[in-house]
C-alpha positions as semicolon CSV with decimal commas, in nm:
position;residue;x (nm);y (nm);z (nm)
1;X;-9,314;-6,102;0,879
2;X;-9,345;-5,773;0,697
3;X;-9,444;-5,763;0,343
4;X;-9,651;-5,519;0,132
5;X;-10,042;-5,468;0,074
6;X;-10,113;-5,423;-0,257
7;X;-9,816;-5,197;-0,329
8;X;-9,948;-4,965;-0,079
9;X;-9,805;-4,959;0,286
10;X;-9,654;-5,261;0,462
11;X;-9,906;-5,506;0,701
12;X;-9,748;-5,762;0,937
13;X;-9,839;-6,129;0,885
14;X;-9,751;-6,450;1,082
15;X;-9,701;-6,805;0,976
16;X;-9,969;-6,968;0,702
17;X;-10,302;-7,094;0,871
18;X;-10,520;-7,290;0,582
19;X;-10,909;-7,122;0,587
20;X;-10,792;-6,817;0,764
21;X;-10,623;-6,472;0,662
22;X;-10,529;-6,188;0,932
23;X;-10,294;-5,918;0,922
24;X;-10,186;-5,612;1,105
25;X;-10,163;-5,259;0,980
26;X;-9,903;-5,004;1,036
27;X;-9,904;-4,632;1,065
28;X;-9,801;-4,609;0,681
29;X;-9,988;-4,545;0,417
30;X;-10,256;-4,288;0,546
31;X;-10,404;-3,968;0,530
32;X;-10,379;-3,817;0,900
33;X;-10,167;-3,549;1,001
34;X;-9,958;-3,544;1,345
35;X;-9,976;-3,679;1,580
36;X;-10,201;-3,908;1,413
37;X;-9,975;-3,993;1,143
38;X;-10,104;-4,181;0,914
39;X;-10,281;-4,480;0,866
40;X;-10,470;-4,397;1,257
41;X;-10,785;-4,622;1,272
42;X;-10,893;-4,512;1,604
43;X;-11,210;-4,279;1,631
44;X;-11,147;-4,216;1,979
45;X;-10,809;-4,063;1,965
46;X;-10,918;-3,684;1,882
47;X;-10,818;-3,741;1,497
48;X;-11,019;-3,589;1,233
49;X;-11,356;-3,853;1,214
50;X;-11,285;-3,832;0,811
51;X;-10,961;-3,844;0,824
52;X;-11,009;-4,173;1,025
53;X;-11,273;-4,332;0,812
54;X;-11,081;-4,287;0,501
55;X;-10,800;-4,467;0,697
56;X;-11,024;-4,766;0,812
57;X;-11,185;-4,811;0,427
58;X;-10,812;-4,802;0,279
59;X;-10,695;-5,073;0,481
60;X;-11,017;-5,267;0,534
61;X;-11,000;-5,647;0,366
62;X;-11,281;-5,695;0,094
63;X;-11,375;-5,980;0,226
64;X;-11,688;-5,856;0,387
65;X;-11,858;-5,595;0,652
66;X;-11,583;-5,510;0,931
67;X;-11,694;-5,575;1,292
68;X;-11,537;-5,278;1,495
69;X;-11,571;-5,301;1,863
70;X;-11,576;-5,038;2,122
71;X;-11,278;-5,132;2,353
72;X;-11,269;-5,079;2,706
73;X;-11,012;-5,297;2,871
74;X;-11,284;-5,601;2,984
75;X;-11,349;-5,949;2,895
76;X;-11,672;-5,957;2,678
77;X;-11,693;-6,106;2,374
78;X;-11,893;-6,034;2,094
79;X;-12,087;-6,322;1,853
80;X;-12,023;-6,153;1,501
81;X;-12,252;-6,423;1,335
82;X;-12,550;-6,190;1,356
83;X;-12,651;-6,013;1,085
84;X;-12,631;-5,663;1,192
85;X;-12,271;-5,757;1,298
86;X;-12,080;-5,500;1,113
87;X;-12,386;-5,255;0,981
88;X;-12,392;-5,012;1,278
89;X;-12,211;-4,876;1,607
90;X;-12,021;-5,077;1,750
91;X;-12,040;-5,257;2,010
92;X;-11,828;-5,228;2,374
93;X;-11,632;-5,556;2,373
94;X;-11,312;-5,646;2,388
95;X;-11,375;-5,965;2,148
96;X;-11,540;-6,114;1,894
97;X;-11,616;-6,449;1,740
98;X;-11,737;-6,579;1,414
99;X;-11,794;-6,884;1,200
100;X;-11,860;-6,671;0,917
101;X;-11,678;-6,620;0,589
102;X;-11,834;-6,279;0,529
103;X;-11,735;-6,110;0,871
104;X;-11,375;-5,955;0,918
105;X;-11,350;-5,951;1,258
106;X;-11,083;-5,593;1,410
107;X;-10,932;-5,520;1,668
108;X;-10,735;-5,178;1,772
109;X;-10,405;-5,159;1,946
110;X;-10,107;-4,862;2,041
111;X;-9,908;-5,147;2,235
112;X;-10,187;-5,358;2,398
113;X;-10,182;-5,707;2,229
114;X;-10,369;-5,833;1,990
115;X;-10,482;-6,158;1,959
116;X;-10,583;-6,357;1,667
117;X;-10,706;-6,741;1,770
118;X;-10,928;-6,965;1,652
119;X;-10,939;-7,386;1,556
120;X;-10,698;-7,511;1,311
121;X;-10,937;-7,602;1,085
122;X;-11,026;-7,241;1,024
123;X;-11,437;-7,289;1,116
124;X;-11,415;-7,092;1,382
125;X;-11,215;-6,754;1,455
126;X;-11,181;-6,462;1,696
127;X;-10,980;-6,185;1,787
128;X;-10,894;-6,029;2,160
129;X;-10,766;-5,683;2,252
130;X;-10,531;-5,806;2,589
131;X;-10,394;-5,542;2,794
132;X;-10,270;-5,586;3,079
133;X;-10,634;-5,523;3,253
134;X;-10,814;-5,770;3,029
135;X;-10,520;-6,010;3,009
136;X;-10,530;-6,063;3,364
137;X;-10,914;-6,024;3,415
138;X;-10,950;-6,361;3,135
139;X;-11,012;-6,227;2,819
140;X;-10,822;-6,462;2,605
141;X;-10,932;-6,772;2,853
142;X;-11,335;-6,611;2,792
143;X;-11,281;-6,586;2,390
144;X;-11,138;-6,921;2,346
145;X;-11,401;-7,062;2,575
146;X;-11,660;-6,879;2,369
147;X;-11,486;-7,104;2,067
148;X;-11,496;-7,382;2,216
149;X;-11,863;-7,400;2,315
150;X;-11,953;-7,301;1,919
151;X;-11,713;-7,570;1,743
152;X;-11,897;-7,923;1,613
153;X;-11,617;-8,126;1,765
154;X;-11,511;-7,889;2,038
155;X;-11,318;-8,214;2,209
156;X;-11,156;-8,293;1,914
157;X;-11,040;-7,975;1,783
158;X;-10,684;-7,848;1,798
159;X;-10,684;-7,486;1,879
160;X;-10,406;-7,229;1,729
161;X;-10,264;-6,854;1,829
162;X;-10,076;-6,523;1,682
163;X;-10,011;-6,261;1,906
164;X;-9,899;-5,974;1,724
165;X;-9,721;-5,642;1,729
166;X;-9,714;-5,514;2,089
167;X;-9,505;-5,335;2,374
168;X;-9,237;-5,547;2,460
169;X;-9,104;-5,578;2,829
170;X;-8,801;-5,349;2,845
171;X;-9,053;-5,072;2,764
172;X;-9,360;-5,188;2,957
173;X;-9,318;-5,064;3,335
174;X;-9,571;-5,188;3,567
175;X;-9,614;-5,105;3,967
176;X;-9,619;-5,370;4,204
177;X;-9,983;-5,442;4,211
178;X;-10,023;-5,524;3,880
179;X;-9,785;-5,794;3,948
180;X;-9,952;-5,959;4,236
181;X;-10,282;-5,976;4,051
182;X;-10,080;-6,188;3,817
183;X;-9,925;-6,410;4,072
184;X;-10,225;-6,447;4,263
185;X;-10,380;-6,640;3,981
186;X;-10,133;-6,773;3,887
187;X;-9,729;-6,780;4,030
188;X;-9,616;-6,897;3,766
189;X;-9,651;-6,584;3,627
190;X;-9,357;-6,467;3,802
191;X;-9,125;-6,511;3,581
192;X;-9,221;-6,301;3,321
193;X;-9,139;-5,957;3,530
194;X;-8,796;-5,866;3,585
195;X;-8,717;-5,556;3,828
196;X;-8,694;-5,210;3,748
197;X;-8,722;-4,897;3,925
198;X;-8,787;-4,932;4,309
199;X;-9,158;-5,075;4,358
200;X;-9,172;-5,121;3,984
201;X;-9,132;-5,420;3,737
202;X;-9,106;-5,475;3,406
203;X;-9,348;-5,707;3,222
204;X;-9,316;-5,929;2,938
205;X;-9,660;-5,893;2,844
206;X;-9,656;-6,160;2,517
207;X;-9,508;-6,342;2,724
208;X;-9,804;-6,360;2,960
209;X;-9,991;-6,401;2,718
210;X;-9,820;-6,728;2,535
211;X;-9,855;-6,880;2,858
212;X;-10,210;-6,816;2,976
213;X;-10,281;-6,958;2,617
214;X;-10,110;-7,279;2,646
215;X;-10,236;-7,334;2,981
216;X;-10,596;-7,247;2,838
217;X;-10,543;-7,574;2,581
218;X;-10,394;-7,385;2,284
219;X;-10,137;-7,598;2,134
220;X;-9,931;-7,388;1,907
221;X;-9,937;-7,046;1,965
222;X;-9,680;-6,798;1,752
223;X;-9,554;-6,432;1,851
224;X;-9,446;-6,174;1,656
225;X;-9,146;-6,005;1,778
226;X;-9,159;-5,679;1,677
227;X;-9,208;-5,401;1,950
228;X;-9,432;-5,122;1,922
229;X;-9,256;-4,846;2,141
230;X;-8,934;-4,954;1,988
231;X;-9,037;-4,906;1,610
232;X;-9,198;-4,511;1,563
233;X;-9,138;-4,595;1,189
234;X;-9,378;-4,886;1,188
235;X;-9,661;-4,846;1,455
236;X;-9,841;-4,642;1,713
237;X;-9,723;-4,643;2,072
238;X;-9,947;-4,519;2,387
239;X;-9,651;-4,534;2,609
240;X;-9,411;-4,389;2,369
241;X;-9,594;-4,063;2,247
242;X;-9,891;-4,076;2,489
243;X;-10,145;-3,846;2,177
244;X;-10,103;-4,094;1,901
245;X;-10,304;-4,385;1,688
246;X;-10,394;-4,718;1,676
247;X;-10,342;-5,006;1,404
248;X;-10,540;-5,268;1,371
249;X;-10,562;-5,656;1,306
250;X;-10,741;-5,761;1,103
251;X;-10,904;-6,177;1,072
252;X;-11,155;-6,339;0,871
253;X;-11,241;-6,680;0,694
254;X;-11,157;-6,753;0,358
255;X;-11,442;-6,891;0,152
């Protein structure tokens, strides 16, 4: 779903969840020049820094401090109920939790997913950056289990999922050995790579992703359908333009 932010440049937004808000930006509505054009978030991408922070405190929520992360493609998650959560440099995760209504928990992407999750109550939320390195190495599985072990009635608790705007798998080639890390864990992974070029295969990385959450206990779990290297009008693509920016997602609790 694509709809406006206050008049200013379009977000995408998935289906209703009571006690919890999320969205994810697009490159519109910015003030960085190509390649970076416009609405780039990332501070590593060789942007202008000010051009960057302007970006990040136009499309920021109000709703309290934003926890940024320093990605790096791994598995740890990061508690955002501490007070300094949010006040300083951040911190190299690939995760974060909170059961907080004044944390807005982000995560950066240019075609890796990103995942919103948390209980359907809304008490508890987090967000996971899943390429395919963290996907595989069990950083959805470690952030819901991170949940899981904070909710009151963790065996009683029904458990939801968005995964939104990423590459989509007639653009995401992947060589052979990315596949058999898949299988190897799982083989039912195998259907979600079709073959391309010789020794290479395509993956359907959302659709990896649905499925590692469902067998992780996550009963409804929704995906947006919109492709990152297929829209240049909408959102930043690593594999597309290889110098470019990163949107963001966006998740907090509503009071």
């Amino acid at each position: 779903m694509i709809r406006m932010k206050q008049g200013d440049f379009p977000i995408i937004t998935g289906p209703s969840w009571p006690g919890v808000s999320y969205f994810c930006s697009t490159r519109q509505g910015g003030v960085s020049q190509p390649p970076w054009d416009t609405l780039n978030v990332g501070l590593h991408t060789g942007d202008h820094p000010a051009h960057v922070e302007q970006n990040r405190r136009r499309v920021a929520p109000a709703a309290g401090p934003v926890v940024w992360l320093d990605q790096v493609h791994g598995t740890d998650v990061l508690d955002a109920d501490a007070d300094s959560a949010g006040q300083g440099v951040a911190v190299q995760a690939d995760a974060a939790i909170t059961s907080r209504v004044d944390r807005v928990l982000a995560i950066m992407v240019a075609d890796c997913l990103p995942v919103v999750m948390g209980s359907e109550d809304g008490l508890l939320i987090g967000v996971a950056h899943a390429g395919w390195r963290g996907l595989a190495a069990g950083v959805l599985e470690n952030t819901l289990h991170q949940l899981q072990a904070r909710h009151p009635e963790q065996k009683r608790a029904q458990w939801r999922a968005w995964i939104g705007p990423g590459i989509s798998q007639r653009h995401f080639e992947v060589g052979d050995e990315v596949r058999r890390r898949f299988m190897e864990a799982d083989p039912q992974t195998a259907r979600f790579f079709r073959s391309g070029k010789p020794a290479k295969w395509m993956a359907d990385l959302p659709g990896i992703a649905r499925h590692r959450l469902k067998q992780a206990g996550i009963h409804r779990v929704d995906v947006s359908a919109l492709c990152t290297a297929d829209r240049p009008d909408l959102f930043f693509s690593y594999r597309r333009d290889g110098v470019t920016g990163r949107q963001v997602v966006f998740a907090w609790r509503n009071p």
